[in-house]
C-alpha positions in Angstrom: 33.5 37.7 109.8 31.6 34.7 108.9 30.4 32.7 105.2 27.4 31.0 104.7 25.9 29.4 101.7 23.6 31.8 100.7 26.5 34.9 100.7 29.2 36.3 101.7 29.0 39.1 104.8 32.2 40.7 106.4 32.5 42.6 109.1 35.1 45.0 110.4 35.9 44.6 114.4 35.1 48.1 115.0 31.4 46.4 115.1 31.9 44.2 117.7 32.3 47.5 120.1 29.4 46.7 122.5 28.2 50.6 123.6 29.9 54.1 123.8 30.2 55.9 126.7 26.8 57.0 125.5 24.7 53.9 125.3 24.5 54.1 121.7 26.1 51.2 119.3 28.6 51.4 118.1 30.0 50.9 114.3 28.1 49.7 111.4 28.4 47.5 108.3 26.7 44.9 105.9 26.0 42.0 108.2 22.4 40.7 108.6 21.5 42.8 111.8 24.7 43.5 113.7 24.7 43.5 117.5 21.5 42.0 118.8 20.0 42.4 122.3 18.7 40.0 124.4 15.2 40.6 123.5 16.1 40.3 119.6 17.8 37.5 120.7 15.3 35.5 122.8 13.0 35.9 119.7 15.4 34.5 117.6 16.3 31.5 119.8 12.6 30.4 121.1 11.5 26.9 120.9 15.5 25.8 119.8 17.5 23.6 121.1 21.0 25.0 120.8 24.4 22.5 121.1 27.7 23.2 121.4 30.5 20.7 120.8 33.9 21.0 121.0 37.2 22.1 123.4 37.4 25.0 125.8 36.9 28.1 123.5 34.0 26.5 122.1 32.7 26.3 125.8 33.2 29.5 126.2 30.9 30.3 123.1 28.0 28.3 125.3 28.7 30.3 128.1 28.4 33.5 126.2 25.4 32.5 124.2 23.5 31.6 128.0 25.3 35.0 129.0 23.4 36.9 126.6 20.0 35.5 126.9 19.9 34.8 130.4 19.6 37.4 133.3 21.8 37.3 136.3 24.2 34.5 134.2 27.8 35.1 135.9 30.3 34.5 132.5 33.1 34.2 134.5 31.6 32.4 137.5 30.0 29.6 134.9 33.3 29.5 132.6 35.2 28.4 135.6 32.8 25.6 136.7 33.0 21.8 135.4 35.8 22.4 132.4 35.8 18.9 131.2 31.5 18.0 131.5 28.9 18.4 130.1 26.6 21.1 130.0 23.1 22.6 129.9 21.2 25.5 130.6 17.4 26.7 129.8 17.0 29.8 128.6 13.7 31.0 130.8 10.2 31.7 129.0 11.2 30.8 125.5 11.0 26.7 125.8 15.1 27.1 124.5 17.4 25.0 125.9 21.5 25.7 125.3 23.8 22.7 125.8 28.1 22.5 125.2 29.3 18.3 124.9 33.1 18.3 125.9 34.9 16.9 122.7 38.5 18.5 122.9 39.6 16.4 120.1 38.4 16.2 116.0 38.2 12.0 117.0 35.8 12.9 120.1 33.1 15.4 118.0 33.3 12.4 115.1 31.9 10.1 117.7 29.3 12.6 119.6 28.0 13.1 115.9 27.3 9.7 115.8 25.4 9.7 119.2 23.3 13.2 117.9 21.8 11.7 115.1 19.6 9.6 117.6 18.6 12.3 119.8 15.1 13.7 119.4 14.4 16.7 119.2 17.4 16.8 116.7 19.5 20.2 117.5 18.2 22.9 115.9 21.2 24.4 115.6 24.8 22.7 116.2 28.3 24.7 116.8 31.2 22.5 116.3 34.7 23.6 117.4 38.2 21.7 117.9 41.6 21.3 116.4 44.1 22.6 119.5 44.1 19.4 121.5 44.7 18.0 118.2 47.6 19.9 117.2 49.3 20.0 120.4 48.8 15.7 121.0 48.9 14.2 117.3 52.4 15.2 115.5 51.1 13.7 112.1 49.3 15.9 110.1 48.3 13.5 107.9 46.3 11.7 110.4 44.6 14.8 111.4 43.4 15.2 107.8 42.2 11.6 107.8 40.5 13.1 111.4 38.9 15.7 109.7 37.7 13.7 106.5 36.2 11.3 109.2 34.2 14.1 111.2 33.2 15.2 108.1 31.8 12.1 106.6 29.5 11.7 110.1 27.8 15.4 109.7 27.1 14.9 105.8 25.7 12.0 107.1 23.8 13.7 110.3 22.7 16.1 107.9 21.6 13.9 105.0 19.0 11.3 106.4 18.8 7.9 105.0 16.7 4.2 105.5 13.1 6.4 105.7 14.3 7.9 109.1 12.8 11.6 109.2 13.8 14.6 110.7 15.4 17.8 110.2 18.9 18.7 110.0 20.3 21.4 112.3 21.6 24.5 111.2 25.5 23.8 111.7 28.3 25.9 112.6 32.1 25.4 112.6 35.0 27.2 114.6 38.2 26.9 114.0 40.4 27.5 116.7 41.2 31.3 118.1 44.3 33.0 116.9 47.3 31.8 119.6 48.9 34.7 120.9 52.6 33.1 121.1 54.3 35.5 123.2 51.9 34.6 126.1 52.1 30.7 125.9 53.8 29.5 129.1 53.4 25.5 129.1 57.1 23.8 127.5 54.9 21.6 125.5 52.3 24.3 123.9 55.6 26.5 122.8 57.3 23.7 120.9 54.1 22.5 119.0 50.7 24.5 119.3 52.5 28.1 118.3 50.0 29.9 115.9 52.1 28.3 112.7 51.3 25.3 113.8 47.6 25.7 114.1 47.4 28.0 111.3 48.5 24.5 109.1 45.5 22.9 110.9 43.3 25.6 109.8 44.4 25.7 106.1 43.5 21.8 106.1 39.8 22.4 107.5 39.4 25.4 104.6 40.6 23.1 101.8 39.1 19.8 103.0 35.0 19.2 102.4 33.8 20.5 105.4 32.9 24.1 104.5 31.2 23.2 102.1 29.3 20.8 104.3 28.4 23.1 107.0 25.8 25.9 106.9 28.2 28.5 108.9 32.2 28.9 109.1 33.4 31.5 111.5 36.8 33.6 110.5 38.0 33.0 114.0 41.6 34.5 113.7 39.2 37.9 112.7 37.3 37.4 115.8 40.4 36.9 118.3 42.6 39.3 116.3 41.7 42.6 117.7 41.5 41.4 121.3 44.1 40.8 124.7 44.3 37.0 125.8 43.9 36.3 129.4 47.6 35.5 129.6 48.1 31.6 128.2 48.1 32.0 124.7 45.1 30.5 124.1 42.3 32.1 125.6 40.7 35.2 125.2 38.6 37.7 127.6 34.5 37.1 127.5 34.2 40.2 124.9 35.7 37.3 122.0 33.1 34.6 122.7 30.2 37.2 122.7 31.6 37.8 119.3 31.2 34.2 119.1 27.7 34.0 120.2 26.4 37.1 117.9 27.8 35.8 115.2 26.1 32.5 114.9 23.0 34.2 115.8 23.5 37.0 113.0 23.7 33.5 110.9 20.8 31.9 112.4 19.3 35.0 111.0 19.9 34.3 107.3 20.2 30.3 107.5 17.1 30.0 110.2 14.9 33.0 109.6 12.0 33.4 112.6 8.8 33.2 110.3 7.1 36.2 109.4 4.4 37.3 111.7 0.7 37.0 110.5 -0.7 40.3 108.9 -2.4 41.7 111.4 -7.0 41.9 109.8 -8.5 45.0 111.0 -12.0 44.5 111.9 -14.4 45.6 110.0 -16.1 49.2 111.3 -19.5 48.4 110.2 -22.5 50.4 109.6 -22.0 52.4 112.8 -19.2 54.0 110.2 -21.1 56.4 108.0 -21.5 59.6 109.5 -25.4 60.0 108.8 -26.2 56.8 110.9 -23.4 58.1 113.7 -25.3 61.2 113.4 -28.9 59.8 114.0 -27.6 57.9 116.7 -26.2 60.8 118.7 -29.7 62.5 118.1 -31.2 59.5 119.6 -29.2 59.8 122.6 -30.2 63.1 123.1 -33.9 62.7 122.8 -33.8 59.6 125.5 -31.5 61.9 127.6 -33.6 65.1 127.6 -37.2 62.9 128.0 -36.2 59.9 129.7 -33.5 61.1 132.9 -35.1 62.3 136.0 -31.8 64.4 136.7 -32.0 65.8 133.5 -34.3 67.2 130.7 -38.4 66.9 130.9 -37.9 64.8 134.8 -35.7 67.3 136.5 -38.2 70.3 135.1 -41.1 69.0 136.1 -39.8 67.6 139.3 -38.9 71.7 139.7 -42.6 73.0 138.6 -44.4 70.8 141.6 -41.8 71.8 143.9 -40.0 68.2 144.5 -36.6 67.1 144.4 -34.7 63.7 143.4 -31.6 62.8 145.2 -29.5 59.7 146.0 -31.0 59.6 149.4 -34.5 60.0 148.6 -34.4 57.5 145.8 -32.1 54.9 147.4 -32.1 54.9 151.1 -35.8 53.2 151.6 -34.0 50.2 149.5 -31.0 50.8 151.6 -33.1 50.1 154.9 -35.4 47.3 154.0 -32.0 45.6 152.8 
């Protein structure tokens, strides 16, 4: 499903099956973790900030990402709202925030890089994603390659510092664009020139050109999209593909951002109160104070017996009781 530069994991789809009909998860294979739930995941995400750049399906990957973190978040409600803004969300109780910058074109994350590398905090982790709006609006292929050599250049520089400026890079992501499902695209304009030939040429460019090797995380999107139904234009997909989205870059985060190990846990010590002969002389102790020293008990309650007298609550208390 996904590369990074440590290894190589694959999944099959049948992972990406949320829950059978009996709760449990489904599937298995060799990814770092699989499905995680929002607990896993808030540990995983806390004290992050967490960007998004790119056109509507990477949108859709910031929507899904704030779906699974935060409670009550409406995914179709939110995906709906504000398609060409900006965005941001906070992820409560774990100081996170999530944001999505609206760059529907290779030209327009180039120049949002360029405005990231002064923002502090730096992104802790950034999810770049374009290439449609490219495809359907610039007939010259060769210009989108020099596109894509330019976007490049700006993240090696984002994520090589320079001139004694100090910070750290973010953990960076990049998705290609979703398979098009031809059959369903309905606009004159997407059917002659953003059919999945087309894009799949844009595609083959981003795999051979420098980015993948300058990014920490490349998605497989056409193994994402591949096993689902679009929502009827040809170009985007129902939420269960963006949750894909979502885990996956978290399932990376795992091996590229590792949460630090908790601190091994120091027992304290037991002391002396540990060996059983001292326990024991103790409990003997107890006793002898109990039997000599309670006047409800032991050597007080007899004697109290032998004179005829008795010790209750009342007796012992209620004078106090009065006077107070």
């Amino acid at each position: 499903m996904y590369s990074v530069s440590s290894g190589m994991a694959h999944c099959e789809m049948r992972i990406w099956s949320w829950k059978d009909v009996t709760g449990k998860v489904a599937g298995d294979c060799g990814c770092p973790g699989g499905l995680l739930f929002r607990a896993e995941l808030k540990t995983l995400l806390a004290h992050m900030r967490i960007m998004f750049v790119g056109d509507s399906n990477t949108r859709s990957a910031f929507h899904a990402m704030a779906d699974e973190t935060i409670d009550n978040y409406n995914f179709e409600e939110q995906s709906i709202s504000k398609s060409h803004s900006d965005l941001a969300k906070e992820i409560p109780g774990i100081d996170t925030t999530i944001e999505y910058k609206w760059a529907p074109f290779i030209s327009n994350i180039t120049q949002t890089l360029g405005q990231i590398k002064s923002l502090r905090p730096m992104p802790d982790v950034l999810a770049l994603g374009a290439g449609l709006w490219d495809v359907l609006h610039v007939h010259d292929l060769e210009k989108t390659r020099k596109e894509i050599e330019k976007m490049n250049k700006a993240l090696h520089s984002l994520m090589n510092p320079t001139n004694g400026v100090k910070y750290t890079p973010p953990m960076t992501v990049w998705i290609p664009p979703l398979t098009i499902i031809n059959s369903e695209l309905r606009a004159p304009d997407k059917i002659k020139y953003m059919t999945e030939e087309q894009v799949a040429e844009f595609r083959k460019m981003t795999d051979e050109s420098e980015l993948s090797a300058t990014v920490s995380l490349t998605i497989n999107s056409e193994r994402v999209s591949g096993a689902y139904v679009g929502i009827g234009d040809g170009v985007h997909y129902q939420a269960g593909v963006y949750h894909v989205l979502s885990q996956l870059i978290a399932n990376g985060m795992k091996v590229v951002l590792p949460p630090p190990p908790s601190p091994p846990v120091k027992s304290k010590p037991t002391g002396s109160m540990s060996f059983p002969l001292s326990g024991f002389a103790m409990v003997v102790m107890a006793a002898v104070m109990l039997f000599t020293m309670d006047s409800f008990f032991g050597i007080g309650y007899a004697a109290l017996r032998i004179f005829g007298l008795k010790l209750d609550w009342a007796l012992a208390y209620a004078p106090i009781m009065e006077q107070l």
